[in-house]
C-alpha positions as YAML, in Angstrom:
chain: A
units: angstrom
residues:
- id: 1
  name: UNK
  ca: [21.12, 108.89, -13.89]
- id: 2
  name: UNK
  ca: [20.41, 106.42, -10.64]
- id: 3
  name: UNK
  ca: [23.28, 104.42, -9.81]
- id: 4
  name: UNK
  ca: [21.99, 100.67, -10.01]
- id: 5
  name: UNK
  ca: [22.92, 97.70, -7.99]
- id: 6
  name: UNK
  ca: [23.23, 94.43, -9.40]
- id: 7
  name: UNK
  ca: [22.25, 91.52, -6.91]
- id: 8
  name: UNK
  ca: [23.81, 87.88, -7.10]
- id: 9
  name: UNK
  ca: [22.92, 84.87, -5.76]
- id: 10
  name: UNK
  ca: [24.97, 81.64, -5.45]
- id: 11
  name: UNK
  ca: [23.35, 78.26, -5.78]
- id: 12
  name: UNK
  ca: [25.24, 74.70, -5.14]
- id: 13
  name: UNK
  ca: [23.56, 71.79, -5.73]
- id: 14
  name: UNK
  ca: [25.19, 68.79, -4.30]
- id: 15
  name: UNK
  ca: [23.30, 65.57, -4.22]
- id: 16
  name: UNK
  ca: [22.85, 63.54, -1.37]
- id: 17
  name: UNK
  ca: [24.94, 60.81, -1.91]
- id: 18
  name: UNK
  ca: [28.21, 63.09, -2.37]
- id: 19
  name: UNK
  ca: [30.69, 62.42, 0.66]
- id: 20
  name: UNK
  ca: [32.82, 65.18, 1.24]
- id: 21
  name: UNK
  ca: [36.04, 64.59, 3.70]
- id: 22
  name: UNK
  ca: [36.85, 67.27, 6.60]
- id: 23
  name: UNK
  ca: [39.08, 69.68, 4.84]
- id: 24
  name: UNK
  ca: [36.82, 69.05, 1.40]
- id: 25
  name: UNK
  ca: [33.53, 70.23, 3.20]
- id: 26
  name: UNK
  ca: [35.90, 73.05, 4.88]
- id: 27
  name: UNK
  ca: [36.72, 73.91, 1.49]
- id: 28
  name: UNK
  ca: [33.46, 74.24, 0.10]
- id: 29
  name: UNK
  ca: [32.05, 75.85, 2.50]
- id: 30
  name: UNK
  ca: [34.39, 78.55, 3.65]
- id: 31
  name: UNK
  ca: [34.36, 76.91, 7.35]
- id: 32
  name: UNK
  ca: [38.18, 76.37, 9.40]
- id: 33
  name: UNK
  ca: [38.42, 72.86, 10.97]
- id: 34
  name: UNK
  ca: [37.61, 74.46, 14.53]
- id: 35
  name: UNK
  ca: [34.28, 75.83, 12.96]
- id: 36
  name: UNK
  ca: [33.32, 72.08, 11.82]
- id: 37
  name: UNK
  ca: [34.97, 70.53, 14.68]
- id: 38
  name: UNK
  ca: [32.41, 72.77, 16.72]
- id: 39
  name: UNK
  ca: [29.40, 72.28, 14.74]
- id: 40
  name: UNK
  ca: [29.96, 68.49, 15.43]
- id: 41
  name: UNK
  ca: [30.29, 68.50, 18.50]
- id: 42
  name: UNK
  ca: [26.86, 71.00, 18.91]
- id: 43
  name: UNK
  ca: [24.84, 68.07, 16.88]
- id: 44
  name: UNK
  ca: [24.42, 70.17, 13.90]
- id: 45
  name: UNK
  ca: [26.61, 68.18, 11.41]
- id: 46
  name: UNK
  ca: [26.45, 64.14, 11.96]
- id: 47
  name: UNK
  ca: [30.18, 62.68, 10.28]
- id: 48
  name: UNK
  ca: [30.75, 59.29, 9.91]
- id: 49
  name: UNK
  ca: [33.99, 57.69, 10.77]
- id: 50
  name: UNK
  ca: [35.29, 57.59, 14.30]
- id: 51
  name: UNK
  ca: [37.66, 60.54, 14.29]
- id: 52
  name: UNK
  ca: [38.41, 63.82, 12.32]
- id: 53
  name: UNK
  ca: [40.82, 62.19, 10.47]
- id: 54
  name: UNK
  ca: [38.08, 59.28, 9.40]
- id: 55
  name: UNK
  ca: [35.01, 61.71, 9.59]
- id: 56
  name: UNK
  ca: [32.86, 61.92, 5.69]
- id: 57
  name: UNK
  ca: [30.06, 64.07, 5.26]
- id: 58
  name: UNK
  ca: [27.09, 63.43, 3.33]
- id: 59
  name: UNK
  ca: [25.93, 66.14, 0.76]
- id: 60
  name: UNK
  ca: [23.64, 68.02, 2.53]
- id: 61
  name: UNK
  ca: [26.18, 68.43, 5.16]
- id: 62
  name: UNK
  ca: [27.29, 71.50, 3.01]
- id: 63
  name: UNK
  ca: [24.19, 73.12, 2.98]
- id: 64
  name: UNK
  ca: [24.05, 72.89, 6.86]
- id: 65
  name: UNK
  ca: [27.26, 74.12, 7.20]
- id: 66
  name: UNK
  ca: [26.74, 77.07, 5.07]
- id: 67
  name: UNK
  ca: [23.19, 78.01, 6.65]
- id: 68
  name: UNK
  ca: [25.15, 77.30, 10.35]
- id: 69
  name: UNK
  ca: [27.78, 80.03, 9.69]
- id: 70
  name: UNK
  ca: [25.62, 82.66, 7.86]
- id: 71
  name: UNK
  ca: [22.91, 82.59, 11.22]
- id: 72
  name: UNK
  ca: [25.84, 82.24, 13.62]
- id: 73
  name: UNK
  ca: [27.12, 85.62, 12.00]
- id: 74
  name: UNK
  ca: [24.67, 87.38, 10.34]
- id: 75
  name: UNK
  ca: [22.24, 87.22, 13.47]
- id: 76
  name: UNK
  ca: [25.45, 87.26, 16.15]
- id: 77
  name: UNK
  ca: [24.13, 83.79, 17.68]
- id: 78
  name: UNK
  ca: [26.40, 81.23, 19.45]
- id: 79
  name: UNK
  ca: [25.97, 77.60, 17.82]
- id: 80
  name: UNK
  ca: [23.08, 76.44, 21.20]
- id: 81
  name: UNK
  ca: [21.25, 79.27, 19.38]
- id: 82
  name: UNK
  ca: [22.23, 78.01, 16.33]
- id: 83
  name: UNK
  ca: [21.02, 74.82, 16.57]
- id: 84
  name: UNK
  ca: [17.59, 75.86, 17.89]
- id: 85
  name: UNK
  ca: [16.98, 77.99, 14.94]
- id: 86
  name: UNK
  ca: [18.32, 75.38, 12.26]
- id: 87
  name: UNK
  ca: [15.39, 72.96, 13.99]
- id: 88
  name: UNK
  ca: [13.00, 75.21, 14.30]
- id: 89
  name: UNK
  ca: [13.30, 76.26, 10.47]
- id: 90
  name: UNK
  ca: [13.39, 72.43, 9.69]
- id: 91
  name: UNK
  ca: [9.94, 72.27, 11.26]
- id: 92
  name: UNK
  ca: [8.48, 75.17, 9.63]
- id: 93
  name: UNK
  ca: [9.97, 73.42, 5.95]
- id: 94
  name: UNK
  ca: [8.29, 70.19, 7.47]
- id: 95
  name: UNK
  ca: [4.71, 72.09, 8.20]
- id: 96
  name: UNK
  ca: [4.60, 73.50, 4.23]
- id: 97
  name: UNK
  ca: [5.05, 70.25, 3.23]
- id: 98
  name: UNK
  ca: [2.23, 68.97, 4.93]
- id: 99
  name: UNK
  ca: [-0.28, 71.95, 4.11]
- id: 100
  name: UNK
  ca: [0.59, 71.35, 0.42]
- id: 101
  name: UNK
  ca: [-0.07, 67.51, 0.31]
...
């Protein structure tokens, strides 16, 4: 008899105007404070509020960070690298979009 594996996919959906605080989004998303800390200060996540303490995060902010630290380790890439993949992939979403209006 073959030995089958059973696949399983998570899925979040957080709406938009969800706020999540530092640790909260660190929470959710499996991230330390130094990982966030450092995706802030590469661009990549855009807090409001003037210092850690203060920062919120919108809801798509989770997304982001979870897509940041699966290409960051998955494909070994430091967060420049990072960044230039997470825009590049935003265009590509941004070309579909056009071809299917």
């Amino acid at each position: 008899m073959a030995d089958l594996t059973t696949l399983t996919a998570e899925t979040l959906v957080v709406e938009e105007h969800v706020s999540f605080g530092l640790s909260a989004l660190c929470h959710a998303s499996g991230a330390d404070l130094e990982q966030v800390r450092a995706l802030v200060a590469e661009g990549l996540l855009q807090p409001t509020g003037a210092s850690p303490a203060d920062w919120r995060f919108s809801g798509d902010a989770l997304p982001q960070t979870r897509r940041a630290l699966r290409l960051a380790r998955d494909l070994e890439l430091d967060l420049a690298a990072v960044s230039l993949v997470m825009d590049l992939l935003a265009e590509i979403d941004r070309l579909r979009s056009r071809l299917q209006s």
